[in-house]
MISE-62026 format. One record per atom (N, C-alpha, C, O): residue number from 0; residue in three letters; atom name; x negated, y, z. Coordinates in Angstrom, 3 decimals, padded with zeros to 6 digits. Layout:
# residues N
+-----+-----+------+----------+----------+----------+
!   n ! res ! atom !       c1 !       c2 !       c3 !
+-----+-----+------+----------+----------+----------+
! NUM ! ALA !   CA !        X !        Y !        Z !
...
+-----+-----+------+----------+----------+----------+
This chain:
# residues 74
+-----+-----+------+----------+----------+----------+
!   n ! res ! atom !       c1 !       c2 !       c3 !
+-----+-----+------+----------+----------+----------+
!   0 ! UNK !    N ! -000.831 ! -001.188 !  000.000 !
!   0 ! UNK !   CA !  000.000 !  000.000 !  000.000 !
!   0 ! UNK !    C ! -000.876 !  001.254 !  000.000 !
!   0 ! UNK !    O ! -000.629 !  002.205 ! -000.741 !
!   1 ! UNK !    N ! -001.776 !  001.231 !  000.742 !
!   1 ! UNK !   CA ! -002.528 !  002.390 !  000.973 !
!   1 ! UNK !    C ! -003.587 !  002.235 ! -000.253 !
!   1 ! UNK !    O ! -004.599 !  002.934 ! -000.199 !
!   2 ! UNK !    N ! -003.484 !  001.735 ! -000.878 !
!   2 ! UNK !   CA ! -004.818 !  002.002 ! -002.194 !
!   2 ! UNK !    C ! -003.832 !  002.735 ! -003.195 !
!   2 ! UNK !    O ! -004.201 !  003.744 ! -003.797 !
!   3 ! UNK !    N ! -002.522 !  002.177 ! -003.357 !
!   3 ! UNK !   CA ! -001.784 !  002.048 ! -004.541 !
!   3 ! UNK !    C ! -001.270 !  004.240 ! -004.073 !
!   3 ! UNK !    O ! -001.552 !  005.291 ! -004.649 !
!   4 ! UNK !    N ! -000.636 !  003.983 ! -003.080 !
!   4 ! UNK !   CA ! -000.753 !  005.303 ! -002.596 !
!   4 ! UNK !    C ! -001.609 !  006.188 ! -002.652 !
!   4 ! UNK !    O ! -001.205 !  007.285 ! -003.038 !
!   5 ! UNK !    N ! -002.892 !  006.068 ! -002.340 !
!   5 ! UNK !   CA ! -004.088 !  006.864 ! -002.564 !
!   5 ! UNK !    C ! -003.880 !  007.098 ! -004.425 !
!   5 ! UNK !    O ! -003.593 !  008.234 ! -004.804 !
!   6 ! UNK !    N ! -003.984 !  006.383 ! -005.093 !
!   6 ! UNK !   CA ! -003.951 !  006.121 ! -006.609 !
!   6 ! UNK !    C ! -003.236 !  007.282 ! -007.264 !
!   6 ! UNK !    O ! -003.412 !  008.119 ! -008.148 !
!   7 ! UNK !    N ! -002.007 !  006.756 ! -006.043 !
!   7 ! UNK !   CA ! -000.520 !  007.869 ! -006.294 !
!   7 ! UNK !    C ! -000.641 !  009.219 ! -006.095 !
!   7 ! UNK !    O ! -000.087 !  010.015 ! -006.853 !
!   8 ! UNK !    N ! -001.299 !  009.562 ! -005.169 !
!   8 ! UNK !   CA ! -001.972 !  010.667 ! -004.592 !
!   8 ! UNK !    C ! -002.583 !  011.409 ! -005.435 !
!   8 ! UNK !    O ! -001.839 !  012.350 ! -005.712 !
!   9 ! UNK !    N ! -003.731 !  011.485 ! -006.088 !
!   9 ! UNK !   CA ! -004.442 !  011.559 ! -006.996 !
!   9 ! UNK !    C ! -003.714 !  012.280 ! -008.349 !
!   9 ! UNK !    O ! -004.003 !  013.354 ! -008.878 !
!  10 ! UNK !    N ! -002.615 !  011.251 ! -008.733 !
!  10 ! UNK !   CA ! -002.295 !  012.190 ! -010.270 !
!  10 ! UNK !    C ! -000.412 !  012.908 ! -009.893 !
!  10 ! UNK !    O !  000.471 !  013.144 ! -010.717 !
!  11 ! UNK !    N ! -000.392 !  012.998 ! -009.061 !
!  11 ! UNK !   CA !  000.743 !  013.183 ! -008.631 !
!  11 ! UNK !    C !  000.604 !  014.974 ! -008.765 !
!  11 ! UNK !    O ! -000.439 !  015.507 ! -009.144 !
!  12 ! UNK !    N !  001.900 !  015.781 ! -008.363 !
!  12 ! UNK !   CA !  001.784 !  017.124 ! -008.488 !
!  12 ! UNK !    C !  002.092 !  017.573 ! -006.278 !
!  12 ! UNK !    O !  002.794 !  017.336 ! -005.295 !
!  13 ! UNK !    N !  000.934 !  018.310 ! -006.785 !
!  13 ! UNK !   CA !  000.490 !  018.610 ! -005.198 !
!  13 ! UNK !    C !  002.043 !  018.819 ! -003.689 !
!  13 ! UNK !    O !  002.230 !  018.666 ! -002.482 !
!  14 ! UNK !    N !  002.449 !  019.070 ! -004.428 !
!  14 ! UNK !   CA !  004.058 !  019.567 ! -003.752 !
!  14 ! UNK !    C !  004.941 !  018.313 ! -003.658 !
!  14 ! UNK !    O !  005.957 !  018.442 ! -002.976 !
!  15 ! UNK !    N !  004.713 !  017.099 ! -004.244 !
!  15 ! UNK !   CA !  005.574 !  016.005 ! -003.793 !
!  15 ! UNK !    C !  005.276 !  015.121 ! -002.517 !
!  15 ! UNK !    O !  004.169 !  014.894 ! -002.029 !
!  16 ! UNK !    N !  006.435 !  014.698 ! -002.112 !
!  16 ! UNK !   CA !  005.990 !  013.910 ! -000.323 !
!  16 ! UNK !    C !  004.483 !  013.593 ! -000.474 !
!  16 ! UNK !    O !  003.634 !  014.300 !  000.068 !
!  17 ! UNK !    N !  004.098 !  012.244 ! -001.411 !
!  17 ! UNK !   CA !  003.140 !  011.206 ! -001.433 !
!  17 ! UNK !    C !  001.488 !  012.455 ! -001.137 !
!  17 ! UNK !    O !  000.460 !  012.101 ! -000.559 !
!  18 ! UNK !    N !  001.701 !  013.590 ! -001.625 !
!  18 ! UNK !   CA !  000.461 !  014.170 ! -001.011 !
!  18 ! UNK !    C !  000.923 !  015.173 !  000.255 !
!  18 ! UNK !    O !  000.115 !  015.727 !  001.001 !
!  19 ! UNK !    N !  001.902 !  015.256 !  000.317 !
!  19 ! UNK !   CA !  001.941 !  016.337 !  001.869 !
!  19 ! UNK !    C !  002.020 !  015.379 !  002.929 !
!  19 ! UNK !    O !  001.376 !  015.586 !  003.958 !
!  20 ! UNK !    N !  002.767 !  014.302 !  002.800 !
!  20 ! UNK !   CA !  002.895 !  013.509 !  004.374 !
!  20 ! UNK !    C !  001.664 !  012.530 !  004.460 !
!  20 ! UNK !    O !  000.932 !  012.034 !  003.603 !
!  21 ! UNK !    N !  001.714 !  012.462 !  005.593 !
!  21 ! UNK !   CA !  000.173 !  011.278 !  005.897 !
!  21 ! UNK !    C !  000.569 !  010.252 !  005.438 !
!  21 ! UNK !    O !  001.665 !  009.916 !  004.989 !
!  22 ! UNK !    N ! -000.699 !  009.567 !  005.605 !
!  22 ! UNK !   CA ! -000.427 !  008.223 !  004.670 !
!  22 ! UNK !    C !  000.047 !  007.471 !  005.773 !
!  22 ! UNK !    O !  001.223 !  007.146 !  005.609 !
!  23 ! UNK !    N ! -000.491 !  007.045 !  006.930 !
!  23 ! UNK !   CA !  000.227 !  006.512 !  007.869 !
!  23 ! UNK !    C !  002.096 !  007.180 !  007.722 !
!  23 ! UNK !    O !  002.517 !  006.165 !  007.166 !
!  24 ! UNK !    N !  002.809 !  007.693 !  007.781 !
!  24 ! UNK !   CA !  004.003 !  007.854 !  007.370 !
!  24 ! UNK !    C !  004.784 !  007.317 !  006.616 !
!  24 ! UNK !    O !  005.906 !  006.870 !  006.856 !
!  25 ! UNK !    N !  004.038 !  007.353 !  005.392 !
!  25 ! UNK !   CA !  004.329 !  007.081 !  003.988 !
!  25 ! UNK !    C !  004.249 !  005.679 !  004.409 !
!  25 ! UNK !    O !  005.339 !  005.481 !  004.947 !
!  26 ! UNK !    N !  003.764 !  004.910 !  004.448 !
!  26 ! UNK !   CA !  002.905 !  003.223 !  004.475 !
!  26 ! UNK !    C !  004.249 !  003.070 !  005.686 !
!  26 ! UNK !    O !  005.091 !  002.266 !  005.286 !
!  27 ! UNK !    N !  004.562 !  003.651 !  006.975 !
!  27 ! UNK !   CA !  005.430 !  003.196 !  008.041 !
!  27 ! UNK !    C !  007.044 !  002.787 !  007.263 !
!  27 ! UNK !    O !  007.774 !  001.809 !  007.420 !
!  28 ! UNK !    N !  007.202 !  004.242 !  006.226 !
!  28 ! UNK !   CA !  008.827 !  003.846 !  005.676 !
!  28 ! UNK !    C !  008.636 !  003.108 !  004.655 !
!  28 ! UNK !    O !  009.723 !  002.605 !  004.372 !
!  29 ! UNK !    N !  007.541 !  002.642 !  003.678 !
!  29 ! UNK !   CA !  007.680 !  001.787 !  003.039 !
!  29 ! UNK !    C !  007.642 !  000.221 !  003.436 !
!  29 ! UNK !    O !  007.885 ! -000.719 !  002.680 !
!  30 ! UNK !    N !  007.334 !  000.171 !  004.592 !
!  30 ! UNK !   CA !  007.156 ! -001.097 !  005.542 !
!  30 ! UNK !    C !  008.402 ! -001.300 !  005.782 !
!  30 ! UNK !    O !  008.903 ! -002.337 !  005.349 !
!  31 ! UNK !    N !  009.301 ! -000.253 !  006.615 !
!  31 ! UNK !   CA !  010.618 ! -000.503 !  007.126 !
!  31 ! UNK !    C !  011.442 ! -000.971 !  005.787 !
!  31 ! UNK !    O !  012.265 ! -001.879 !  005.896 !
!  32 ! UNK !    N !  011.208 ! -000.337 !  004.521 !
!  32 ! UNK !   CA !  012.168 ! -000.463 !  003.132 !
!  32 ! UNK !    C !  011.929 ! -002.268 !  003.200 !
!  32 ! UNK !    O !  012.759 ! -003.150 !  003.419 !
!  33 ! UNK !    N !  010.838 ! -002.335 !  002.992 !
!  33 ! UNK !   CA !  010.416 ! -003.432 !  002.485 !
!  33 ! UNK !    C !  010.934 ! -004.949 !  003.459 !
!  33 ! UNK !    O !  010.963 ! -006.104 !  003.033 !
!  34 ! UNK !    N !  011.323 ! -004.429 !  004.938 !
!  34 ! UNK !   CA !  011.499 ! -005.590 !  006.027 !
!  34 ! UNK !    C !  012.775 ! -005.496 !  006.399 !
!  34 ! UNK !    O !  013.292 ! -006.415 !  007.034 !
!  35 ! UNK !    N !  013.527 ! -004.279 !  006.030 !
!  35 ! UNK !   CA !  015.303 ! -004.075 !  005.798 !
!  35 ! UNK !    C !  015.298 ! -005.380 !  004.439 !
!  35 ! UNK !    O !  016.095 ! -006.311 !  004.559 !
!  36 ! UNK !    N !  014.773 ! -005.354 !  003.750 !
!  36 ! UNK !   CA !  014.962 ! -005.577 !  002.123 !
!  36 ! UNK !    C !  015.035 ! -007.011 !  002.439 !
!  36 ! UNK !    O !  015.997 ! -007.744 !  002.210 !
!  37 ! UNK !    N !  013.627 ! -007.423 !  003.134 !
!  37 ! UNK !   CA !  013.661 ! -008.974 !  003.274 !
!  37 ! UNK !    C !  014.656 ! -009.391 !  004.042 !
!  37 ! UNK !    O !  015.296 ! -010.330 !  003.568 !
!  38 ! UNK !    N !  015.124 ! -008.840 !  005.480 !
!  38 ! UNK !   CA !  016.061 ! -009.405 !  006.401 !
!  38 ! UNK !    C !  017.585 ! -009.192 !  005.134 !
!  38 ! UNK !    O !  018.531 ! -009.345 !  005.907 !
!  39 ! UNK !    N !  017.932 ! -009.053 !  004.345 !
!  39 ! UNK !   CA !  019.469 ! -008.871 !  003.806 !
!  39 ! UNK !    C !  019.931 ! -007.765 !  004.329 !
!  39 ! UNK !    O !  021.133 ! -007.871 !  004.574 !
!  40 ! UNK !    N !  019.350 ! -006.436 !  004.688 !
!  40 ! UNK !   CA !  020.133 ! -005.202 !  005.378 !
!  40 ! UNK !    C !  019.893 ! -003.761 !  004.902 !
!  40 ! UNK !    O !  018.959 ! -002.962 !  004.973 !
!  41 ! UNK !    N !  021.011 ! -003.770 !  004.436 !
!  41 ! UNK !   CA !  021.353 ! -002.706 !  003.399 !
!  41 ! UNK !    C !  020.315 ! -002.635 !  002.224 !
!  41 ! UNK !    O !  019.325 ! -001.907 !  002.145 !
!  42 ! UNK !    N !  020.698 ! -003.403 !  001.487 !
!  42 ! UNK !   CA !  019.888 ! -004.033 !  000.595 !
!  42 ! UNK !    C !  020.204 ! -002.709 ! -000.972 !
!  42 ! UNK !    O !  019.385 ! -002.514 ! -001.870 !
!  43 ! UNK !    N !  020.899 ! -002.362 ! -000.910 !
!  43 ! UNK !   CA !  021.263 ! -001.255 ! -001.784 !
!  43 ! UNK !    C !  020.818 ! -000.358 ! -001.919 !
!  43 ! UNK !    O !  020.606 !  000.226 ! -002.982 !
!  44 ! UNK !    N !  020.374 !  000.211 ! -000.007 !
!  44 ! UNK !   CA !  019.669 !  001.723 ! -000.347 !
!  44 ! UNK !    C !  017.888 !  001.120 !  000.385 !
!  44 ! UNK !    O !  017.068 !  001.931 !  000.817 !
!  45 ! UNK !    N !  017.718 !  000.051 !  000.366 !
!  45 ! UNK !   CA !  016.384 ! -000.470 !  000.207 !
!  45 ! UNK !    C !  015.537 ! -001.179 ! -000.204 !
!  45 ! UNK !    O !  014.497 ! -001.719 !  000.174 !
!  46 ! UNK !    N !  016.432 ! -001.054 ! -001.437 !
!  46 ! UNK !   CA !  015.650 ! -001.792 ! -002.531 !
!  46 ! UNK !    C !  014.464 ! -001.652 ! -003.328 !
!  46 ! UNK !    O !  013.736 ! -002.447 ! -003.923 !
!  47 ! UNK !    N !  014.489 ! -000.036 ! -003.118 !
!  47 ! UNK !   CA !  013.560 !  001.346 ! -003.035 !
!  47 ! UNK !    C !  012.882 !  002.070 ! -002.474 !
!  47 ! UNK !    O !  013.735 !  002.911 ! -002.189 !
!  48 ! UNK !    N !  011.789 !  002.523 ! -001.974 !
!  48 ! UNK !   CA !  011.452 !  003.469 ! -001.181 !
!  48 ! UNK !    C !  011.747 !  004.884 ! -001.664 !
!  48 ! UNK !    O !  011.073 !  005.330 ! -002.593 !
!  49 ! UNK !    N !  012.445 !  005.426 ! -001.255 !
!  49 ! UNK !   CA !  012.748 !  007.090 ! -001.225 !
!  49 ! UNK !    C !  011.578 !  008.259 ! -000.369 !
!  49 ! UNK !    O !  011.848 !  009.276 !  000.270 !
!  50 ! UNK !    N !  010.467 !  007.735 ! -000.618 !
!  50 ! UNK !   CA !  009.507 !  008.930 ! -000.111 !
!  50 ! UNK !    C !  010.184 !  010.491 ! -000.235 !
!  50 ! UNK !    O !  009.981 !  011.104 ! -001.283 !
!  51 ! UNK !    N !  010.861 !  011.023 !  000.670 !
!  51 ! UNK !   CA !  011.281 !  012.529 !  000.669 !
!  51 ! UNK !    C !  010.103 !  013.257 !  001.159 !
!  51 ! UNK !    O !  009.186 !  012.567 !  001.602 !
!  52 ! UNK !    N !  009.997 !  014.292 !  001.155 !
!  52 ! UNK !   CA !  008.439 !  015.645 !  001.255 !
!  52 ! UNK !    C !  008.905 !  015.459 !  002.897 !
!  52 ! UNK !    O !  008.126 !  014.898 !  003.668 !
!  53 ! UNK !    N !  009.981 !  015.874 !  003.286 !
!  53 ! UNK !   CA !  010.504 !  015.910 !  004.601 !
!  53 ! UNK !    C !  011.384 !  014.885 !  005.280 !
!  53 ! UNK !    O !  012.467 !  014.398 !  004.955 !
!  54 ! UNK !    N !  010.428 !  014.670 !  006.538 !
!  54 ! UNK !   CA !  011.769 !  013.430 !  007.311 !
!  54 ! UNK !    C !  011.859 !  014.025 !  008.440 !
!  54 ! UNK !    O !  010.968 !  014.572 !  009.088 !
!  55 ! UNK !    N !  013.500 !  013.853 !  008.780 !
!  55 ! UNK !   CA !  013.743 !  014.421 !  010.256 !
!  55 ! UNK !    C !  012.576 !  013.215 !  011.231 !
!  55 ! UNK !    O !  011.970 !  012.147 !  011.141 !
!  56 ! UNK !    N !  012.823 !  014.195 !  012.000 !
!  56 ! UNK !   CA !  011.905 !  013.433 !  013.195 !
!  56 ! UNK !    C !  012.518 !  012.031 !  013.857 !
!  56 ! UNK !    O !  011.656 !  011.224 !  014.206 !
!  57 ! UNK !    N !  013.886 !  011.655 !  014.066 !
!  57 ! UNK !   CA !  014.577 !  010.479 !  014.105 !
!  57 ! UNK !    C !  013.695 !  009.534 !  013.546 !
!  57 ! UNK !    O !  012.730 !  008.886 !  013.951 !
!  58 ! UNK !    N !  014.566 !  009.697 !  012.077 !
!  58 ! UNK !   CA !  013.952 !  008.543 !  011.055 !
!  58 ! UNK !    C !  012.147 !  008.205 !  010.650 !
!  58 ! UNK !    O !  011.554 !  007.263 !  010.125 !
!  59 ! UNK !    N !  011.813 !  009.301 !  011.122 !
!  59 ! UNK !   CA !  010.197 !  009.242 !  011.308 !
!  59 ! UNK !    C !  009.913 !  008.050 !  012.552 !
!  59 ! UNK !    O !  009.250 !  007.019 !  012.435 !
!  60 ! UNK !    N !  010.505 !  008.458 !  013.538 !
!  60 ! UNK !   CA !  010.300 !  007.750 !  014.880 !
!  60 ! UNK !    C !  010.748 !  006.023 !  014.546 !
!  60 ! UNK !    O !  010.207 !  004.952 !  014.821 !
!  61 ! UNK !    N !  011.848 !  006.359 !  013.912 !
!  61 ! UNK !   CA !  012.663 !  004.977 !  013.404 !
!  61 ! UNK !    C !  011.511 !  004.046 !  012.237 !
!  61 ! UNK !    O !  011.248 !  002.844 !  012.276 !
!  62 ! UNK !    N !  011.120 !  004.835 !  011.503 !
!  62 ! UNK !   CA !  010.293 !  003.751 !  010.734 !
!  62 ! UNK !    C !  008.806 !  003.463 !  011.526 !
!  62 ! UNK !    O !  008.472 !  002.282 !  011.429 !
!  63 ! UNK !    N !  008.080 !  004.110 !  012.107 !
!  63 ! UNK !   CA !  007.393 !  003.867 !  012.684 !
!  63 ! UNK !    C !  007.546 !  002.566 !  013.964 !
!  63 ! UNK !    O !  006.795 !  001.597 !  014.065 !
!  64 ! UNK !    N !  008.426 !  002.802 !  014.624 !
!  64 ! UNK !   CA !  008.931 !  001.629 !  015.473 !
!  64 ! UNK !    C !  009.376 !  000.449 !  014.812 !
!  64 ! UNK !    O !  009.037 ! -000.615 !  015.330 !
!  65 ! UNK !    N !  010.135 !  000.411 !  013.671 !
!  65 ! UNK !   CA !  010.232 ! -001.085 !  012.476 !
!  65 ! UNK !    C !  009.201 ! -001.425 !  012.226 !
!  65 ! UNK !    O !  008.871 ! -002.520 !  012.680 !
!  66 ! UNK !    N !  007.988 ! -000.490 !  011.209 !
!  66 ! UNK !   CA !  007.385 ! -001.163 !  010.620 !
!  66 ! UNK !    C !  006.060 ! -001.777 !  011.978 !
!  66 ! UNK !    O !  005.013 ! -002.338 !  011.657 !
!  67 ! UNK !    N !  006.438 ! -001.508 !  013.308 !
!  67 ! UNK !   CA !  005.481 ! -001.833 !  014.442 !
!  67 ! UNK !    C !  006.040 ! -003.959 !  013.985 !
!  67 ! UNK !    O !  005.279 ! -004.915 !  014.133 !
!  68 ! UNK !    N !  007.055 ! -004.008 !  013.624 !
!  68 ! UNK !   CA !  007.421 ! -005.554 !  013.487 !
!  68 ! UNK !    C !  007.476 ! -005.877 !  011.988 !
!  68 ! UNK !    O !  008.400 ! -006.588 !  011.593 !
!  69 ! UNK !    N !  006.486 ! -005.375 !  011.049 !
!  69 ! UNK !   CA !  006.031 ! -005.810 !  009.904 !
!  69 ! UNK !    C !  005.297 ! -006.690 !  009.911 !
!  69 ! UNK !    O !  004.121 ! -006.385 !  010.110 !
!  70 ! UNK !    N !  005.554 ! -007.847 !  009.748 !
!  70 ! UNK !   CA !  004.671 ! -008.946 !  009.239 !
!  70 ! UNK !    C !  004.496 ! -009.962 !  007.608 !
!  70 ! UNK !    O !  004.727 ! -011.140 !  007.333 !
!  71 ! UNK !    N !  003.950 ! -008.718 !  006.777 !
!  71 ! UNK !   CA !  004.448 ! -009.757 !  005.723 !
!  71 ! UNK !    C !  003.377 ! -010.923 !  005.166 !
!  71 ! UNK !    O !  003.425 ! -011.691 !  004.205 !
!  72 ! UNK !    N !  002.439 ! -010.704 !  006.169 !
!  72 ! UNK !   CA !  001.747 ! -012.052 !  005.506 !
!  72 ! UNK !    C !  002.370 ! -013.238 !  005.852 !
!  72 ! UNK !    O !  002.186 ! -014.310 !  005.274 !
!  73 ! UNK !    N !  003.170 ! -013.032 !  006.876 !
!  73 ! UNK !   CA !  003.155 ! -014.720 !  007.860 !
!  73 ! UNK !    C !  003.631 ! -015.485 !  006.583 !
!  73 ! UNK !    O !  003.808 ! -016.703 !  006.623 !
+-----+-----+------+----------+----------+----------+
């Protein structure tokens, strides 16, 4: 995630999320997308990652605490 991101980073235009928010951020809600996605839950609006420039502080707190139970190697 974090290479492909960095990558992203790079040719992207300076003003979109993927270069203003940290990468730790970025990498936390794509973890949560990705472990909603596998469990069957709400499979519609996470099928995708929606990197927004801005996250309320909630859903910041919220993906950070999910993706703490990311395990996708097992």
């Amino acid at each position: 995630m974090r290479a492909f991101l960095l990558s992203l980073r790079e040719q992207c235009d300076p003003e979109m999320a993927v270069a203003v928010r940290s990468m730790k951020s970025l990498i936390c809600e794509w973890r949560s997308h990705n472990l909603f996605y596998y469990l069957h839950v709400f499979r519609s609006r996470t099928k995708d990652v929606d990197l927004e420039r801005q996250q309320s502080w909630w859903r910041e707190v919220f993906c950070r605490v999910v993706s703490f139970f990311y395990f996708w190697d097992l």
